[in-house]
C-alpha positions as CSV (number, residue, x, y, z in Angstrom):
1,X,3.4,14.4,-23.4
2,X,6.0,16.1,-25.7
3,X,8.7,14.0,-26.9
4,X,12.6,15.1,-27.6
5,X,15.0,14.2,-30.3
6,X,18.1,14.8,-28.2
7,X,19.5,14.5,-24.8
8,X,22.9,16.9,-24.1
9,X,25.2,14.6,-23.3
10,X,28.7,16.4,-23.6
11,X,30.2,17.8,-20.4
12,X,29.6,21.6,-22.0
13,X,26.2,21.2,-23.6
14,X,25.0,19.7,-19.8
15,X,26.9,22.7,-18.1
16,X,25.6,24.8,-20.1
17,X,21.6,24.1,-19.0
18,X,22.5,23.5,-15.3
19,X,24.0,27.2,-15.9
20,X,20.8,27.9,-17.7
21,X,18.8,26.9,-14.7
22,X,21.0,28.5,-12.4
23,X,20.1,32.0,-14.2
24,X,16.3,31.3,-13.9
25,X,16.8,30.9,-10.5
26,X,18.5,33.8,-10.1
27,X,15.9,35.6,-11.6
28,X,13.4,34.1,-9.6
29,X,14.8,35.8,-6.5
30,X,14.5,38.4,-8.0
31,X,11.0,38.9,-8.1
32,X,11.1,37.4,-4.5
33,X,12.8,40.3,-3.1
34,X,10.2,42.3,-5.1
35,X,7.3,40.5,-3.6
36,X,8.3,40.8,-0.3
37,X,7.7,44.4,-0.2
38,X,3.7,43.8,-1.4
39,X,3.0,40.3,0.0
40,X,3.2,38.4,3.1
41,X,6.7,36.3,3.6
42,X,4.9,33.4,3.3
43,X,3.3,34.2,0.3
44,X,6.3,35.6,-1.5
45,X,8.2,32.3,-0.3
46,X,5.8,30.1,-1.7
47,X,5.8,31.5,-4.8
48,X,9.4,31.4,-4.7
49,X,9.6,27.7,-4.0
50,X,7.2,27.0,-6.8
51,X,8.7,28.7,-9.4
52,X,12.6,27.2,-8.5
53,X,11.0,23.7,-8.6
54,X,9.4,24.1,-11.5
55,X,12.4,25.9,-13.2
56,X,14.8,23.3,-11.5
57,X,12.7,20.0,-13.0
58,X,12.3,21.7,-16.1
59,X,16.0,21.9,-16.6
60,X,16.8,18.3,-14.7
61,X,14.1,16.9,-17.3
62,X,16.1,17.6,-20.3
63,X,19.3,16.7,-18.8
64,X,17.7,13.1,-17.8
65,X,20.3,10.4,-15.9
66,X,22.1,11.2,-12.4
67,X,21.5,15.0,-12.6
68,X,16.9,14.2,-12.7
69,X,17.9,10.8,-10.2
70,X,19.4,13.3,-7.6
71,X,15.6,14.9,-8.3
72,X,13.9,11.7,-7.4
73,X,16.2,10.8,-4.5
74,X,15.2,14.1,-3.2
75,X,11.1,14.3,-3.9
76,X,11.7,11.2,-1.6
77,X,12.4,14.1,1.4
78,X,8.7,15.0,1.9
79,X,9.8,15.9,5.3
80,X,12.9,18.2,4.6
81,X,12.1,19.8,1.1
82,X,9.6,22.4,0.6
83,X,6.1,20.9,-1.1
84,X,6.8,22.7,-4.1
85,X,9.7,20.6,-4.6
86,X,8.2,17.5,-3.3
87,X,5.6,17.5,-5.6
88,X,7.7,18.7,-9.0
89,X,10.2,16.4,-8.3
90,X,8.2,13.1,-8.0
91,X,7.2,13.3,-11.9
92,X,10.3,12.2,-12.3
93,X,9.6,8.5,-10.7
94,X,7.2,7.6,-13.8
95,X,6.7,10.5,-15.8
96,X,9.4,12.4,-17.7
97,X,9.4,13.3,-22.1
98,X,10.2,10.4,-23.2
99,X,12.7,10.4,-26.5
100,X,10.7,10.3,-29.7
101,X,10.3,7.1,-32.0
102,X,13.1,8.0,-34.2
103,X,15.8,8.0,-31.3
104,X,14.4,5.1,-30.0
105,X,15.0,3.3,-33.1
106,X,18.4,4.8,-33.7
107,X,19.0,4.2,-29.7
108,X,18.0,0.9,-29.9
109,X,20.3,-0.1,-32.9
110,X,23.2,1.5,-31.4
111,X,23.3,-0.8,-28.5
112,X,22.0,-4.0,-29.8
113,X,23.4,-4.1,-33.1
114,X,20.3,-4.8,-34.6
115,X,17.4,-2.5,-35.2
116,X,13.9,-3.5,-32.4
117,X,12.2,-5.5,-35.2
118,X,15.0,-7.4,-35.7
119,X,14.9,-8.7,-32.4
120,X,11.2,-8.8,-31.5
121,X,7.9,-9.6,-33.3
122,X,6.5,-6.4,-32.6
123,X,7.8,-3.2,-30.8
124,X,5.9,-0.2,-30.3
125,X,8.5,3.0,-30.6
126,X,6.3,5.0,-28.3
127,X,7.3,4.7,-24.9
128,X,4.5,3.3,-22.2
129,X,7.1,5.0,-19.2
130,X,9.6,7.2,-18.9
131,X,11.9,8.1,-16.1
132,X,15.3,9.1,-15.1
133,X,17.8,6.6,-16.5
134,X,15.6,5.2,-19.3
135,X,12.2,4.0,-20.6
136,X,10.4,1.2,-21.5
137,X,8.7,-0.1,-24.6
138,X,5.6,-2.8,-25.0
139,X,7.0,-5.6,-27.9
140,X,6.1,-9.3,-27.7
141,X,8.2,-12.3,-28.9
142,X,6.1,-15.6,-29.6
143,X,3.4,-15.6,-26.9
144,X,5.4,-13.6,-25.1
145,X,4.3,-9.5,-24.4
146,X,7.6,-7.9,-23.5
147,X,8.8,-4.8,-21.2
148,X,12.0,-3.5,-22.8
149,X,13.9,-0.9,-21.1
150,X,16.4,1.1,-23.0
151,X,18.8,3.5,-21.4
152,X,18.8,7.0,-22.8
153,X,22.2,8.0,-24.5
154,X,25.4,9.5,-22.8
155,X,23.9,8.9,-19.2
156,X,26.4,6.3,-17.9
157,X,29.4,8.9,-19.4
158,X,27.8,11.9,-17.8
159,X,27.7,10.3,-14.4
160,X,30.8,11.9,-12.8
161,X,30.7,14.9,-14.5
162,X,26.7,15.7,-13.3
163,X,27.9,15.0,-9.8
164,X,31.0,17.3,-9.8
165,X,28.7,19.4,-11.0
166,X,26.0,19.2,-8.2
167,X,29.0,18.5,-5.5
168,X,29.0,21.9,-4.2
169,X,25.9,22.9,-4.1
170,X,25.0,19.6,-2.0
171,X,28.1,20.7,0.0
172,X,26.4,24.0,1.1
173,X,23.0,22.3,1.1
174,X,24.4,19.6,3.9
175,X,27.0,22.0,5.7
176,X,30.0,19.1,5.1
177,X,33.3,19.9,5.7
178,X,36.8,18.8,6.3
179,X,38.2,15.4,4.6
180,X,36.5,12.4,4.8
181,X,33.4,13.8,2.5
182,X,34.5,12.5,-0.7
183,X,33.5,8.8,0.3
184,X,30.0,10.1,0.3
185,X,29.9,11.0,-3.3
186,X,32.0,8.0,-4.2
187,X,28.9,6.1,-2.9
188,X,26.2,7.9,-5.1
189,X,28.5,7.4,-8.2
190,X,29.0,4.0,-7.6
191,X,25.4,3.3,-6.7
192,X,24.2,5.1,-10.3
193,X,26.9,4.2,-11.8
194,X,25.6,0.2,-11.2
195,X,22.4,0.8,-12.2
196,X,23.3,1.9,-15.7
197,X,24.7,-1.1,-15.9
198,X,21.7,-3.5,-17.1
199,X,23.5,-6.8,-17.3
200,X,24.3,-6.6,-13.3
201,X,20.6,-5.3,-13.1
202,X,19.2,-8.7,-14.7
203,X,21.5,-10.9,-12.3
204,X,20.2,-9.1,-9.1
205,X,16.6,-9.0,-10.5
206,X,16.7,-12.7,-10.7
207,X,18.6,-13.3,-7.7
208,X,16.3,-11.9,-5.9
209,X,13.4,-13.0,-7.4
210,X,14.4,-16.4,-7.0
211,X,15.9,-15.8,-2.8
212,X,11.9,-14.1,-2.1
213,X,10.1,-16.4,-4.5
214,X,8.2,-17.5,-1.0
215,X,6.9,-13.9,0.2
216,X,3.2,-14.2,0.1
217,X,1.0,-12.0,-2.4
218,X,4.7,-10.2,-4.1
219,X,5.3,-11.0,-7.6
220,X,8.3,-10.2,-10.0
221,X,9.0,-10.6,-13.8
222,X,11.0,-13.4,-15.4
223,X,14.2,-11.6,-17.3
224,X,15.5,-12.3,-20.9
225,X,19.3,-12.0,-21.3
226,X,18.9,-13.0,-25.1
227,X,17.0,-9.9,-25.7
228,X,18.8,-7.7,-23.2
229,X,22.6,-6.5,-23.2
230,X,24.2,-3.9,-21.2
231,X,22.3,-0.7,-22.0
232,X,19.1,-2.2,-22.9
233,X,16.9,-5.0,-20.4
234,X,14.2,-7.1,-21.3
235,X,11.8,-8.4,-19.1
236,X,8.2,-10.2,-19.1
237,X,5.2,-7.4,-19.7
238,X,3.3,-7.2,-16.2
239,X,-0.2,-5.9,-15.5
240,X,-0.8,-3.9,-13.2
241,X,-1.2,-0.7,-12.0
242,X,1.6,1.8,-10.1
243,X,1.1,2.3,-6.7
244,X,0.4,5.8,-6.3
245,X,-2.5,5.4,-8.7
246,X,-3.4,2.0,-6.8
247,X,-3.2,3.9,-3.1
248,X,-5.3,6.9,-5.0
249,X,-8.5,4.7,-5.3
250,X,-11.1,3.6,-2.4
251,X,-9.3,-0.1,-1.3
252,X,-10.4,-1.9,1.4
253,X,-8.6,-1.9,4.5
254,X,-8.0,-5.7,4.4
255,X,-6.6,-5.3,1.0
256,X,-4.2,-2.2,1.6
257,X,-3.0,-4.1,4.7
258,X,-2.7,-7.4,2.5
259,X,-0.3,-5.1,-0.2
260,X,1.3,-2.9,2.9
261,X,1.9,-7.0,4.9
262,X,4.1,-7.9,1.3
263,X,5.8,-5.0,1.1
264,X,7.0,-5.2,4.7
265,X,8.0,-8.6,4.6
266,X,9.9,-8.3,1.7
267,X,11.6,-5.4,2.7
268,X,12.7,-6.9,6.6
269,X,13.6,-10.1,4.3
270,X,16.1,-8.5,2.6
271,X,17.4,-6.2,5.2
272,X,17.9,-9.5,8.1
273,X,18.2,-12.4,5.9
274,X,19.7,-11.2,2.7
275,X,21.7,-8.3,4.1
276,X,21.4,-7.0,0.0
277,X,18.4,-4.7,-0.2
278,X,16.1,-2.6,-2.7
279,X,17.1,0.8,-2.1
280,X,15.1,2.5,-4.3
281,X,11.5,2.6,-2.7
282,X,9.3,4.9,-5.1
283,X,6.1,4.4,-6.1
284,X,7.1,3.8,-9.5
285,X,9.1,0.8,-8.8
286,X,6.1,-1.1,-7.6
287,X,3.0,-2.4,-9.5
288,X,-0.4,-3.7,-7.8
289,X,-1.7,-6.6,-10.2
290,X,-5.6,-7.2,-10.6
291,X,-5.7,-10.2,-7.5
292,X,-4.0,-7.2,-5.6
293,X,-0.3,-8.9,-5.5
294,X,2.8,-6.5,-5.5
295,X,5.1,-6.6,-8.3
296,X,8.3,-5.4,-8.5
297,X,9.9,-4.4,-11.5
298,X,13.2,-2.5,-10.8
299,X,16.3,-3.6,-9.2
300,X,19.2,-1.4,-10.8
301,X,19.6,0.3,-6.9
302,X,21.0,-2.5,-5.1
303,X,22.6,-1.7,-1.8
304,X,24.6,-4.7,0.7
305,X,24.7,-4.2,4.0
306,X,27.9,-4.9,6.0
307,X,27.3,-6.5,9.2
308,X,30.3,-3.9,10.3
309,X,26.7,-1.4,10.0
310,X,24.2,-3.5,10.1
311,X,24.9,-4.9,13.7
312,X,25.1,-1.0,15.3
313,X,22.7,0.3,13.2
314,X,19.7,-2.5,14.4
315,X,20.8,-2.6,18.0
316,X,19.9,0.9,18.2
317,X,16.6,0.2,17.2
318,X,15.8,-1.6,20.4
319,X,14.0,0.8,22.7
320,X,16.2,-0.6,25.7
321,X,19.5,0.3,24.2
322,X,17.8,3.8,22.7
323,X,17.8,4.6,26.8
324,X,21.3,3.2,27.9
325,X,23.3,6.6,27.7
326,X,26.9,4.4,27.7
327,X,25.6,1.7,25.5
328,X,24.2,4.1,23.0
329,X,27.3,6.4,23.0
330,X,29.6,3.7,21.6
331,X,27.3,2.8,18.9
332,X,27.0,6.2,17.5
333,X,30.9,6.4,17.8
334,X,30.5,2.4,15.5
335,X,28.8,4.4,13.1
336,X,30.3,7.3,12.7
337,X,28.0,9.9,14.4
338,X,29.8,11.2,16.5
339,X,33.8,11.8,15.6
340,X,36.9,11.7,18.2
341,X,37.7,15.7,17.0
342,X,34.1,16.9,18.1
343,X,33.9,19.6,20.4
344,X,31.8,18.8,23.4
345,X,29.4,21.4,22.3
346,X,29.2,18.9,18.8
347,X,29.0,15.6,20.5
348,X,26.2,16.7,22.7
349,X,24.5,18.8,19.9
350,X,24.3,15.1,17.8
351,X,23.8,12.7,20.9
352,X,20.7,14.9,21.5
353,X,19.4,14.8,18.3
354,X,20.3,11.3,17.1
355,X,18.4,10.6,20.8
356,X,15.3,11.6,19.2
357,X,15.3,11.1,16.1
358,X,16.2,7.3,16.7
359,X,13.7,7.6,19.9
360,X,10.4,8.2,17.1
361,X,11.5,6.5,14.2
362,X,12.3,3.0,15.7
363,X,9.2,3.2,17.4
364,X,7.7,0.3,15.0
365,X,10.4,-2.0,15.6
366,X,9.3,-1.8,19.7
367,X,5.7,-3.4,18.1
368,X,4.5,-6.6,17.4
369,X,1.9,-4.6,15.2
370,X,2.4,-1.6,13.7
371,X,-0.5,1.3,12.3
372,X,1.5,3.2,9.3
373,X,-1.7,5.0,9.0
374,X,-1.7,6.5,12.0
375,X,-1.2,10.5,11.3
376,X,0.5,11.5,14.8
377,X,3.1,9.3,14.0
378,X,3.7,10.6,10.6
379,X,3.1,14.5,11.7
380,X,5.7,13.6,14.2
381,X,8.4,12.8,12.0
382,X,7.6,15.2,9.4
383,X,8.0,18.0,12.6
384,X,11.5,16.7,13.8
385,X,12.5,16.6,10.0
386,X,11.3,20.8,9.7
387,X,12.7,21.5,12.9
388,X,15.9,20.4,12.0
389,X,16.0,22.1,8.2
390,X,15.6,25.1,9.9
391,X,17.8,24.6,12.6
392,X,20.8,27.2,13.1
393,X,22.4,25.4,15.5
394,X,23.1,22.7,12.8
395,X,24.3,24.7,10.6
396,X,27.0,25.7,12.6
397,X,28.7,22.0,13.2
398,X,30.1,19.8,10.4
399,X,27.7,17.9,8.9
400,X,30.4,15.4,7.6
401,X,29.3,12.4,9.8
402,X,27.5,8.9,9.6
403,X,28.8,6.1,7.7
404,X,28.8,6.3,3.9
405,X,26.3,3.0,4.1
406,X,23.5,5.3,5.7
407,X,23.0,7.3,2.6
408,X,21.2,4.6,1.1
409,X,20.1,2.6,3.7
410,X,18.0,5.5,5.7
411,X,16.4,6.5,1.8
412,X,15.2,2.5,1.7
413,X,13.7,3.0,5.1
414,X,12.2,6.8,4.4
415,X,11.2,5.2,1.3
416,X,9.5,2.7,2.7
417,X,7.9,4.2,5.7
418,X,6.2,6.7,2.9
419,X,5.0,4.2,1.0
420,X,3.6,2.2,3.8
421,X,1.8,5.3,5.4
422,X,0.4,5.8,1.5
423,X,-1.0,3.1,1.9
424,X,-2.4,3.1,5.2
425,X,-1.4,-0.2,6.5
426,X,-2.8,-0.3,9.8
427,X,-2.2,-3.5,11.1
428,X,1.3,-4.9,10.0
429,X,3.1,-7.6,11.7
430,X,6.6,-6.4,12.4
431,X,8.6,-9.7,12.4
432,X,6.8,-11.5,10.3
433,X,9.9,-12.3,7.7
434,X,11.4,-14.6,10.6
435,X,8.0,-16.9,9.7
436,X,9.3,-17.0,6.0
C-alpha cells in the first residue's frame, strides 16, 4: 500500500478536500440521473452507492483522525448503510496509507524528543497497521518485541473543526432538531478527543487489564509508560491474528464458541460489574493468539456508564417489563425517548417503534443460552434497521431524542452483536460474568 508524506492538518487545507469530496459527489449524481434513463433504479443506485463510498473513503483516508473515525463508527451500521458503504468504510478499522518512513521518523522525534532509535534497540519505520488515529510500529527493547503506536500529526487539533464540519450533514442525515442537540456532538468530541490522548489510554488499558485479569481464554498486553508519552503508546508486541481474518478461516465450532464465550464475558463484565466499558467493538481491536485466546489491544474508546442510564436502560431488557405498557412508558420518558413536548402522533410513533426494536434485540438477554449464529435472528434486525432508514414517517418527527449516553453504549452492543454473529457463537452462556 502506498504511503503519504503529509496529512492536511490546517482547518482550510482539511476544508478544502471535504469540499473536494463534496464535488465528486456531486458529479456522481450526475451520472446517476443519467443512468436512470438507460438502467434499472436499482442498478443506477447501486452504482451510485459505490462510487460515493469509494469517493467518500478516498477523501476521509487522506484526511485521517475524527473525519475517517466517523467512517469506521459508521461501516459498524451494516444494518442502516448501504453495502457499498459498509464494505469501503471498514478498511478503515486496520487498513488505511500509512505515513512513509521519513514522517515517521520526523513524527516520532517531534513528540518524544528523541529520534525511535534513541529510544529502542530496533524500530522498523514501516508501519505493520494503520488506522484512523494512528499506526503502529514493530521495535524491541532487551528481550522485549515492542508495539509502538504513534498518533498521526494535527489530529487531536483538527477534532472540533472536522466535526463542525460534518455537524450538518449528520443533522440532515439523523432529522435532529430544536435545542438540546448539541450535547450529542459534545459527546463524540469528548469521546475522540480522549482517545487522542495516549497517557489516559495507557491508565485504562491497565486498569482494565488488571480489573478482567480473571476472564477465561482473553489476553491483553503489558504497557510501557517509559517509552510512551501523550501522542505516542508503547505496548508488549502480541501474536496473533485480527479477527476478521481469524472468523474468515474453517474453526471449529467448539473453538469459535470458546473465542465468542470470552468476548461475551468480558463485555457483560464491564457493562454490570465495571459500569466502564470498551466501546469500540471492531474487528481490528481484537486479536486471536495461536492457543485461540482473545487479545485485546485498544482501549482509547472508553465509555462509563451512569447508573442514572444504566438502571432504565437494563430493565427494559427484561421481556416482562418490555410488555408492561405503564412500566415501560416511564422508562423511555428516564431515558429520554420520549419528550414532555411530543405530539401524541410523536409519542405513539416512538413507543411503537422503541416496542419493537427493544422487543428483538433484548431477545438474548431472555436466554440462558444464546445462538449468535442463528441467521433469522440476524436477518431480523437487519430488516427493522432497513425498514426504518427508509421510513417517511420518521422523517417527519424530531429525531433529537435518547440520552447522549446511548450513542456509544448501543455502538458497543451493535458492535458486539456483529462480531459475535461473525463468529458464529452458537451456544453462549448469557450470565456467565456473574460466575467471575
Amino acid at each position: 500500500m502506498k504511503s503519504i508524506d503529509n496529512i492536511p492538518t490546517s482547518k482550510i487545507q482539511r476544508a478544502s478536500k471535504l469540499i473536494t469530496t463534496g464535488l465528486k459527489v456531486g458529479v456522481n449524481y450526475a451520472k446517476y440521473y443519467g443512468e436512470k434513463i438507460v438502467k434499472s433504479e436499482e442498478e443506477a443506485k447501486e452504482n451510485l452507492n459505490e462510487a460515493n463510498a469509494t469517493d467518500i473513503y478516498d477523501g476521509l483516508k487522506t484526511l485521517k483522525g475524527s473525519a475517517l473515525k466517523v467512517a469506521q463508527m459508521l461501516s459498524m451500521e451494516k444494518n442502516i448503510l448501504p453495502s457499498a458503504y459498509v464494505e469501503k468504510f471498514s478498511l478503515s478499522q486496520f487498513s488505511v496509507p500509512p505515513l512513509s518512513p521519513p514522517l515517521v521518523v520526523k513524527t516520532f522525534k517531534n513528540y518524544f524528543k528523541k529520534s525511535p532509535l534513541e529510544v529502542f534497540d530496533t524500530f522498523t519505520a514501516k508501519s505493520v497497521n494503520a488506522a484512523s488515529i494512528g499506526q503502529v510500529h514493530k521495535a524491541t527493547k532487551g528481550s522485549k518485541n515492542l508495539a509502538v503506536k504513534i498518533q498521526y500529526p494535527g489530529v487531536a487539533e483538527s477534532i472540533s473543526s472536522d466535526l463542525a464540519m460534518v455537524k450538518p450533514i449528520a443533522i440532515k442525515m439523523f432529522n435532529i432538531k430544536g435545542e438540546g442537540s448539541d450535547e450529542y456532538f459534545k459527546e463524540v468530541e469528548n469521546k475522540l478527543t480522549e482517545e487522542t490522548n495516549y497517557v489516559l489510554e495507557l491508565q485504562q488499558s491497565k486498569e482494565i487489564a488488571e480489573q478482567c485479569k480473571n476472564i477465561p481464554n482473553l489476553k491483553f498486553p503489558n504497557y510501557y509508560s517509559e517509552y510512551s508519552s501523550e501522542k505516542i503508546l508503547t505496548m508488549d508486541w502480541m501474536e496473533g491474528v485480527h479477527l476478521s481474518e481469524f472468523t474468515s478461516k474453517n474453526n471449529s465450532v467448539e473453538v469459535l464458541n470458546k473465542i465468542g464465550q470470552a468476548l461475551w464475558d468480558f463485555y457483560m463484565y464491564q457493562m454490570h460489574v465495571l459500569k466502564k466499558v470498551h466501546a469500540d467493538p471492531h474487528p481490528g481491536n481484537f486479536l486471536v493468539s495461536d492457543k485461540n485466546e482473545l487479545i485485546v489491544i485498544d482501549f482509547g474508546c472508553m465509555k462509563e456508564v451512569p447508573d442514572s442510564f444504566y438502571v432504565p436502560y437494563f430493565e427494559l431488557a427484561q421481556k416482562e417489563n418490555i410488555e408492561n405498557p405503564e412500566f415501560f412508558e416511564s422508562k423511555l420518558y428516564e431515558l429520554e425517548i420520549l419528550r414532555d413536548d411530543d405530539t401524541d402522533e410523536e409519542k405513539k410513533f416512538f413507543k411503537s417503534l422503541f416496542y419493537e426494536m427493544l422487543s428483538l434485540f433484548t431477545q438474548p438477554f431472555h436466554e440462558e443460552v444464546f445462538d449468535f449464529s442463528d441467521d433469522v435472528f440476524f436477518n431480523r434486525i437487519a430488516e427493522l434497521g432497513q425498514k426504518y432508514a427508509k421510513s417517511t414517517e420518521l422523517k417527519k418527527m424530531n429525531g433529537n431524542r435518547g440520552s447522549k449516553h446511548f450513542i456509544y453504549i448501543n455502538r458497543t452492543f451493535f458492535g458486539l452483536y456483529n462480531l459475535m454473529h461473525d463468529l458464529k457463537a452458537n451456544h453462549i452462556q448469557i450470565n456467565n460474568f456473574k460466575s467471575l
